[in-house]
Structures are given as C-alpha cells and as structure tokens.
C-alpha positions, 0 to 999 in steps of 0.5 A: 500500500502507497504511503499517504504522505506519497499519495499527498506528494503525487497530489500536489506535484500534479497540481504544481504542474496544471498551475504552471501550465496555467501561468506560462505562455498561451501556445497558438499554433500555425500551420500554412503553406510556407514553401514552394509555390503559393507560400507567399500567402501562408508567409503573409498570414503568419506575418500578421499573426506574429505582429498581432501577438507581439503587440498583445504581449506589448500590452501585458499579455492575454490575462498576464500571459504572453502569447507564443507562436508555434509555426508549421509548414505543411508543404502542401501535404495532407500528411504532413498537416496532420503530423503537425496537429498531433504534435502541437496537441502534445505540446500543449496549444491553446489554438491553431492558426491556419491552414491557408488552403481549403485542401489541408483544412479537409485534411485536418478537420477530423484531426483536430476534431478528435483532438478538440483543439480549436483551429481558425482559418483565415482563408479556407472557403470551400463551400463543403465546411459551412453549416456544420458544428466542429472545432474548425472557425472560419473567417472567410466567404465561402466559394458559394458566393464568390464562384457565383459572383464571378460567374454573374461579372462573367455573363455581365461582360458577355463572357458567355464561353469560358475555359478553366484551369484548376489546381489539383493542389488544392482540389477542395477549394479548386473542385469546390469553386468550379461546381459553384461557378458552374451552377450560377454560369449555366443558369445565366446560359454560360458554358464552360467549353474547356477545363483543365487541371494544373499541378496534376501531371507533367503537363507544361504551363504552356501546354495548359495555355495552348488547351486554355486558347485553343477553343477560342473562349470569350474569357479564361478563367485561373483558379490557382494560387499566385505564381501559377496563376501569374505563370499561366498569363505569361504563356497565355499572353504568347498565344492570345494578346487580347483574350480577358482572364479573369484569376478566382481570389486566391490568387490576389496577392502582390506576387500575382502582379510581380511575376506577371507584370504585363501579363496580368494587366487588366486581369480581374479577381474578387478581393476580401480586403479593401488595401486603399482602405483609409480607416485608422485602424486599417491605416495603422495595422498596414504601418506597423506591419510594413515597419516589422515585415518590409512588406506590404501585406496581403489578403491572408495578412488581413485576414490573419490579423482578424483571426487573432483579433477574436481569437485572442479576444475570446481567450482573454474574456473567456470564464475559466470553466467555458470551453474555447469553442463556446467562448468563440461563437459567444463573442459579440461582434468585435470589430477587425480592420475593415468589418465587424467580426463574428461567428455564427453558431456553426463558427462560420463568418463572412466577408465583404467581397468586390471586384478589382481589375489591375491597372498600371501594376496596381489592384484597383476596386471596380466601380 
C-alpha cells in the first residue's frame, strides 16, 4: 500500500504542474503553406499573426500571459498537416492558426476534431465546411458566393464561353469553386467549353495555355494560387494578346502582379480586403506591419490579423470553466480592420467581397 504522505506528494506535484501550465505562455499554433509555390500567402498570414501577438504581449499579455507562436509548414501535404496537429496537441496549444488552403483544412478537420483543439482559418472557403458544428472557425466567404459572383461579372461582360484551369493542389477549394461557378454560369446560359487541371501531371504551363486558347473562349478563367496563376498569363499572353482572364481570389496577392507584370494587366479577381482602405485602424495595422515585415501585406495578412483579433479576444474574456469553442461563437461582434467580426453558431463568418481589375501594376476596386 502507497504511503499517504506519497499519495499527498503525487497530489500536489500534479497540481504544481496544471498551475504552471496555467501561468506560462498561451501556445497558438500555425500551420500554412510556407514553401514552394503559393507560400507567399501562408508567409503573409503568419506575418500578421506574429505582429498581432507581439503587440498583445506589448500590452501585458492575454490575462498576464504572453502569447507564443508555434509555426508549421505543411508543404502542401495532407500528411504532413496532420503530423503537425498531433504534435502541437502534445505540446500543449491553446489554438491553431491556419491552414491557408481549403485542401489541408479537409485534411485536418477530423484531426483536430478528435483532438478538440480549436483551429481558425483565415482563408479556407470551400463551400463543403459551412453549416456544420466542429472545432474548425472560419473567417472567410465561402466559394458559394464568390464562384457565383464571378460567374454573374462573367455573363455581365458577355463572357458567355469560358475555359478553366484548376489546381489539383488544392482540389477542395479548386473542385469546390468550379461546381459553384458552374451552377450560377449555366443558369445565366454560360458554358464552360474547356477545363483543365494544373499541378496534376507533367503537363507544361504552356501546354495548359495552348488547351486554355485553343477553343477560342470569350474569357479564361485561373483558379490557382499566385505564381501559377501569374505563370499561366505569361504563356497565355504568347498565344492570345487580347483574350480577358479573369484569376478566382486566391490568387490576389502582390506576387500575382510581380511575376506577371504585363501579363496580368487588366486581369480581374474578387478581393476580401479593401488595401486603399483609409480607416485608422486599417491605416495603422498596414504601418506597423510594413515597419516589422518590409512588406506590404496581403489578403491572408488581413485576414490573419482578424483571426487573432477574436481569437485572442475570446481567450482573454473567456470564464475559466467555458470551453474555447463556446467562448468563440459567444463573442459579440468585435470589430477587425475593415468589418465587424463574428461567428455564427456553426463558427462560420463572412466577408465583404468586390471586384478589382489591375491597372498600371496596381489592384484597383471596380466601380
């Protein structure tokens, strides 16, 4: 029989360790894209989160605690997301950040579910993760009302015969976004005359370009991330100088512009942020990043930014007995760089959405 002194002892240590853990430092995992084609979004998103920490723990903290950001690459892998949750479940983390692309948002949903640990995704849109009750919180529009926005712009430009190209890096966003489009397309009487998947097969940029062009469409449309996105209009713009392309909104980024320079000239795509915006607020959030990052940031970056606004508000006003989850759907609108911010009860939220054409190497909102 265990002595009871030890019994007290074992006790005691036990409840050393939970105080500990409840006075060290809030761990927010994050995990996105941050190699290889696309990452410039994953690198803007957790720009904006370590700014948005870093200005918390300025300020004392999240109820005396500071924040620590834990970040994972996710290579784009299903797997490797996965790795990454249980890992950061083990270390301890209050939340995660993340992913970018709605292809690991699919991946690690059951994962994080399983492990209850609370995930906001700044971007993840595809329109199969509205209208459920998970631990997955997301901030943005779903494909379902920016595939049709796209689709109603397209039939009002008389683009009525379009092709496609899809990445099958993010097959749940692309294959999402293209069912949307699709539905809303062929009601106003649009056909789609070709589609072709990129990133699936050896297939060359410009062999994609040439199956984009080759059945003389009224519009190509690009569902990819930036630099694929920006690489198709380069070799589109051998074959065809005066075709439209239109890109879906992942690919909104500076990058887009910088790889494709003349290319993407006139190139339209919906945008979830306003960069011209001349609140205070916004205004500031843009300096303070520019000063820590030397870079202007992108949609991921605002999107972040919002992300760590309820989640850090709902860690902080939270009761101790609350689950995270709760707390983040009972939190009263709280207000983020362009919008007021808050989640329905299935943890989804929304986003003011527009059109903007590239003009003279800069996004410009069209009236």
């Amino acid at each position: 029989m265990r002595p009871v002194s030890n019994v007290f002892a074992l006790i005691f240590a036990c409840f050393l360790v939970v105080a500990c853990d409840q006075s060290g430092p809030i761990k927010i995992g994050f995990i996105a894209g941050l190699s290889g084609p696309g990452s410039d979004t994953g690198t803007d998103a957790l720009n904006a989160l370590k700014l948005a920490a870093q200005q918390v723990n300025n300020d004392g903290g999240i109820n005396g605690r500071m924040v620590e950001i834990l970040p994972r690459d996710d290579e784009k892998s299903p797997e490797v997301a996965q790795q990454h949750v249980r890992e950061l479940s083990q270390l301890g983390v209050d939340a995660i950040v993340g992913p970018i692309i709605s292809s690991i948002g699919m991946a690690i949903l059951p994962v994080i579910n399983e492990l209850g640990i609370v995930t906001v995704s700044p971007t993840v849109s595809a329109a199969e993760f509205a209208g459920f009750r998970d631990y997955l919180f997301r901030m943005n529009t779903t494909t379902r009302e920016n595939a049709r926005a796209y689709a109603k712009r397209s039939i009002e430009l008389d683009r009525k015969r379009v092709s496609i190209a899809l990445d099958g890096q993010n097959e749940a966003f692309a294959d999402s976004w293209y069912r949307e489009f699709l539905l809303e397309f062929e009601e106003l009487d649009g056909r789609v005359i070709s589609k072709n998947w990129i990133n699936t097969s050896q297939a060359s940029n410009a062999e994609i370009a040439r199956q984009l062009v080759d059945d003389a469409p009224d519009a190509i449309v690009l569902v990819a991330n930036s630099s694929d996105s920006a690489n198709l209009a380069l070799e589109i713009r051998k074959l065809s100088k005066d075709i439209p392309i239109s890109a879906a909104e992942w690919a909104g980024t500076d990058l887009l512009i910088e790889i494709g320079g003349t290319a993407v000239e006139g190139m339209e795509l919906v945008q979830a942020y306003d960069r011209y915006d001349t609140n205070p607020r916004f205004q500031q959030f843009v300096a303070d990043y520019e000063a820590m990052f030397d870079r202007h940031p992108g949609f991921s970056a605002v999107l972040a930014y919002d992300a760590a606004t309820v989640l850090f508000t709902a860690l902080k006003t939270k009761h101790p007995d609350q689950k995270l989850a709760n707390a983040m759907t009972d939190l009263p609108p709280q207000m983020g760089l362009h919008q007021e911010l808050k989640f329905d009860q299935y943890g989804d939220g929304n986003r003011d959405v527009y059109f903007v054409t590239i003009q003279n190497g800069k996004f410009i909102r069209v009236k």
